[in-house]
N, C-alpha and C positions, 0 to 999 in steps of 0.2 A: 504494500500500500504506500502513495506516495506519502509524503513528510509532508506539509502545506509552508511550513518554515523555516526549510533545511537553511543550513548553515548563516540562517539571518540573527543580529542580535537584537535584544532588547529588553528595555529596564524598564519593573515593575514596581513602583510603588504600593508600600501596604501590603507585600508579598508576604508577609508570617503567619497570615491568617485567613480566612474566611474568601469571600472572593477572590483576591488577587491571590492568596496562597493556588487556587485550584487551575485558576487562568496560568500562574506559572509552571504548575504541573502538564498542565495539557501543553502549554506550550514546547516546554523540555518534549515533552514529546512526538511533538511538530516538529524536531530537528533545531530548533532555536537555544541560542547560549544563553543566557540569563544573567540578569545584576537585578538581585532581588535587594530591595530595601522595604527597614520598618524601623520602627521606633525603640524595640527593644534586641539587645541579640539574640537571645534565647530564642523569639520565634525566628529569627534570620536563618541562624543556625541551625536551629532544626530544617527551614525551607531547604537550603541550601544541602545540608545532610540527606534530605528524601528524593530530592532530584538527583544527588551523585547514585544513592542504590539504584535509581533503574538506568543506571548510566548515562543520567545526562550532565550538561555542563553548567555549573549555574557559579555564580561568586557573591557574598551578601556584604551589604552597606549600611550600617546602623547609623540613623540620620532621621533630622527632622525635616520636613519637605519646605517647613514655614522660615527657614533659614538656609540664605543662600550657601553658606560655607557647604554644608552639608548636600545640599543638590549637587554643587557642582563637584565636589567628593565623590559621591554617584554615578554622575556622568564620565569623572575621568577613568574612573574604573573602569566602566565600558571601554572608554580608548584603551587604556593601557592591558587589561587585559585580552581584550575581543580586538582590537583594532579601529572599533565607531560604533554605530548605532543605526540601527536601522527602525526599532518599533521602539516608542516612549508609551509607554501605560499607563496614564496619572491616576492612578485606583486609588492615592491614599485618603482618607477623611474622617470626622467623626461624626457621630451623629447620637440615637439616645442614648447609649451605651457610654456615652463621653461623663453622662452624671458620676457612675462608678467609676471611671477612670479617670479624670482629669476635674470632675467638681462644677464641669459644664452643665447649665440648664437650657434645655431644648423646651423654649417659652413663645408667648405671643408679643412682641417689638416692645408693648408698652410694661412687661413685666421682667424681659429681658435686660439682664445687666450691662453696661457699658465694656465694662473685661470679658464677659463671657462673648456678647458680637464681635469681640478683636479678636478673641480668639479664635473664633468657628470658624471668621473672612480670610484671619491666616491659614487655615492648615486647610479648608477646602478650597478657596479661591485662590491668593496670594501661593499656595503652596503649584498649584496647577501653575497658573505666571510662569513663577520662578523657575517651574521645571525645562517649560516651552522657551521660556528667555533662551535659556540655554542650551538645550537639549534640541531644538529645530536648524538651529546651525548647526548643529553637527548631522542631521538628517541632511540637510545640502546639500554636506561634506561625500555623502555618499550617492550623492546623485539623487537623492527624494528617501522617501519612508511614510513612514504611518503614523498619527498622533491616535492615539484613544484616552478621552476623559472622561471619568465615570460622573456623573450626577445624579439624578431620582428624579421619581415623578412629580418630587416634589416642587421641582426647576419648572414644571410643566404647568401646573394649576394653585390654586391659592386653599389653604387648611386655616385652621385655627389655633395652632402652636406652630413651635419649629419654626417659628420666622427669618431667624439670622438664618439657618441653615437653606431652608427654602432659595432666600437670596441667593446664598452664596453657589449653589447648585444653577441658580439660571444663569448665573456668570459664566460658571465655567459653557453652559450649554452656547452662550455667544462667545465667548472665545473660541471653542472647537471652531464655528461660523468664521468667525474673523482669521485664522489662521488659515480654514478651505480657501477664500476667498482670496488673502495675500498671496499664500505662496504655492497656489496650485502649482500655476506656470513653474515651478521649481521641483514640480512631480511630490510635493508633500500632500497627502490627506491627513483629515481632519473630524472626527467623527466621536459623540456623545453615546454614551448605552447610560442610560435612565431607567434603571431596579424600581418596580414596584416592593411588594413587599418579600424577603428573600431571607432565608433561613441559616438566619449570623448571628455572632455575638450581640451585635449591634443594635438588634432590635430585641433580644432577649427578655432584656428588663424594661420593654415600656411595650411591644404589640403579643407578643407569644410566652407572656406569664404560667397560661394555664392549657389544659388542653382544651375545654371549653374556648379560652379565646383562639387558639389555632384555628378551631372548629369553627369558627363566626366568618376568619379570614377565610378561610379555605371556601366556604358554601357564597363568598361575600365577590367571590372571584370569577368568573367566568369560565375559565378553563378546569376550576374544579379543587386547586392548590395549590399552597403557598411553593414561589418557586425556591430555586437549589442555587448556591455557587457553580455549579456544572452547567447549569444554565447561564448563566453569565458567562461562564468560562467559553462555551460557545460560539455566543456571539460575538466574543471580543476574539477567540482565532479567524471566525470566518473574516471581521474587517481589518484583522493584518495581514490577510493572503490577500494572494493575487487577484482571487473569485471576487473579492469585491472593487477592482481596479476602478468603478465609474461612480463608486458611490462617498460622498465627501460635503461636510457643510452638514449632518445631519443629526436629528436628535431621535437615538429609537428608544422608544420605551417597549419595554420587557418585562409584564407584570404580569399575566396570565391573562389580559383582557380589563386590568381596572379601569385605564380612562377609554376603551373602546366609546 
């Protein structure tokens, strides 16, 4: 069976875990070398450890995406181990799961704290920026490549909490737009996958508490259940192959049917 990403490289933010952990698995398995970053080592290294057992090639970056030192530590990686870059995956973010971990509250604008909206703007929007700043000249450098930034649906429509994050999600959806549109003619794509609701840490503690609430999701959905990281995983291989060569500037949502 062919590879879909033989011997291309690319670096995935937010690689230790849940999404981009499985997008980087699939990937290694598409033939693709890997520079996984995350914010701790322990999942780097683990990523990194489970890609070497099935023989693939992967190297990890512990690094904050909201600070430039560390992007671009990331990126050089790429260079210096791989030679360039060809696919940037900007998966990293936070979102409810950010209360246990980092003390963030995923609120509505007017309850939302001033530190908390700096925060969410850095590490989902400004972190996305930061990477493309840098990480698109080096797609150039190779003659074009693939951007993928992850947002949600929540980029798509308006809710009643989650406000910073909302924002900061339709940014990245027009940057993805604004980057198609610059540097096509440079053979760069450009392309948003927006997760409905998906079964991660993430949403752990505030949508899939119970099984009753899964249950609500799952019947709440159209296609029947809440989706998988393998899901995503998917659709982020199919837009850094080649199969998707015409498609660029675009925002898919991947939710099972919720904003159908």
């Amino acid at each position: 069976m062919a590879r879909l990403l033989e011997g291309r490289v690319a670096l995935i933010t937010g690689a230790g875990r849940g999404q981009g952990l499985s997008a980087a698995q699939l990937f290694a398995d598409n033939g693709a070398k890997l520079v996984i970053t995350d914010l701790d080592s322990e999942s780097v290294d683990a990523a990194v450890a489970a890609i070497a057992d099935k023989g693939g090639d992967a190297v990890g970056s512990v690094g904050d995406v909201s600070k430039s030192e560390d992007v671009r530590a990331a990126l050089a990686l790429a260079k210096d181990r791989f030679g360039g870059l060809d696919i940037l995956y900007n998966n990293a973010g936070i979102g409810f799961s950010a209360k246990q971990r980092m003390g963030v509250e995923m609120t509505d604008l007017v309850n939302c704290t001033e530190e908390d909206w700096d925060r969410i703007i850095a590490i989902n929007l400004t972190g996305v920026f930061l990477m493309c700043k840098y990480g698109v000249p080096m797609l150039t450098e190779r003659g074009g490549g693939v951007v993928i930034n992850t947002a949600s649906i929540g980029g798509l429509r308006g809710g009643p909490s989650a406000h910073a994050y909302a924002v900061s999600k339709a940014g990245v959806i027009h940057i993805s737009r604004l980057i198609a549109r610059t540097y096509g003619a440079k053979k760069i794509r450009a392309n948003t996958i927006c997760p409905g609701v998906i079964d991660t840490d993430m949403i752990h503690s505030h949508m899939l508490m119970s099984n009753a609430a899964r249950d609500a999701i799952s019947q709440a959905t159209p296609i029947g259940r809440i989706g998988t990281p393998r899901d995503i995983a998917e659709l982020a291989l199919y837009l850094a192959s080649d199969a998707a060569s015409f498609i660029t500037g675009q925002a898919i949502a991947i939710d099972g049917g919720m904003t159908a």
